[in-house]
C-alpha positions as CSV (number, residue, x, y, z in Angstrom):
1,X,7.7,-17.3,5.2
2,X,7.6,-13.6,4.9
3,X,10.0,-11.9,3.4
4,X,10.6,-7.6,4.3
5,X,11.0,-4.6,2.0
6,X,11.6,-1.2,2.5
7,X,10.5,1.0,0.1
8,X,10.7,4.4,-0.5
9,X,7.8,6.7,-2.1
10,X,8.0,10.3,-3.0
11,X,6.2,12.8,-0.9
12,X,3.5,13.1,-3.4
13,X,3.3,9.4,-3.6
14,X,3.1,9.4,0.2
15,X,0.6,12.1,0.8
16,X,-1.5,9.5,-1.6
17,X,-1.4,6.4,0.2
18,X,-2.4,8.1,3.3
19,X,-5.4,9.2,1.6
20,X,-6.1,5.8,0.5
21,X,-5.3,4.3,3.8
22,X,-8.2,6.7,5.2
23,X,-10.6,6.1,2.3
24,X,-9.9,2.2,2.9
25,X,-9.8,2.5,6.7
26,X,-7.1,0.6,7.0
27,X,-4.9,1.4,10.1
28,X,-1.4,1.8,8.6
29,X,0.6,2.9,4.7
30,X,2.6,-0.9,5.1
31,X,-1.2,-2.6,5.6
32,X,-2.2,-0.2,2.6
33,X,0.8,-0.9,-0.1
34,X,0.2,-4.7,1.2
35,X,-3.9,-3.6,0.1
36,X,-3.2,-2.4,-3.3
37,X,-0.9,-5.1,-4.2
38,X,-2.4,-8.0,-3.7
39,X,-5.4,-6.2,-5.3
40,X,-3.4,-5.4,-8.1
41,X,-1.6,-8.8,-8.3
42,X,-4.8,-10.7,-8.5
43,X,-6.1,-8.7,-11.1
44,X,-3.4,-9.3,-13.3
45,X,-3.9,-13.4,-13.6
C-alpha cells in the first residue's frame, strides 16, 4: 500500500528539482523526489 507525503522545499530547493526533473525527463517534481530517493535509498544498502 502506498502511503502520501506532503513535503515542503524551499524555493531554491524547488528551482533545483525542476532542473533535475528536465535533465531526467521525467514529467513531474513528485515522479522526481520519488527518482532521487529510491536512487538514493538503494545506494545506501
Amino acid at each position: 500500500m502506498a502511503k502520501k507525503y506532503l513535503l515542503t522545499v524551499t524555493d531554491e530547493m524547488g528551482a533545483k528539482l525542476e532542473k533535475e526533473m528536465k535533465r531526467r525527463m521525467i514529467e513531474t517534481v513528485p515522479e522526481t523526489v520519488r527518482a532521487i530517493l529510491s536512487e538514493y535509498l538503494t545506494d545506501k544498502k
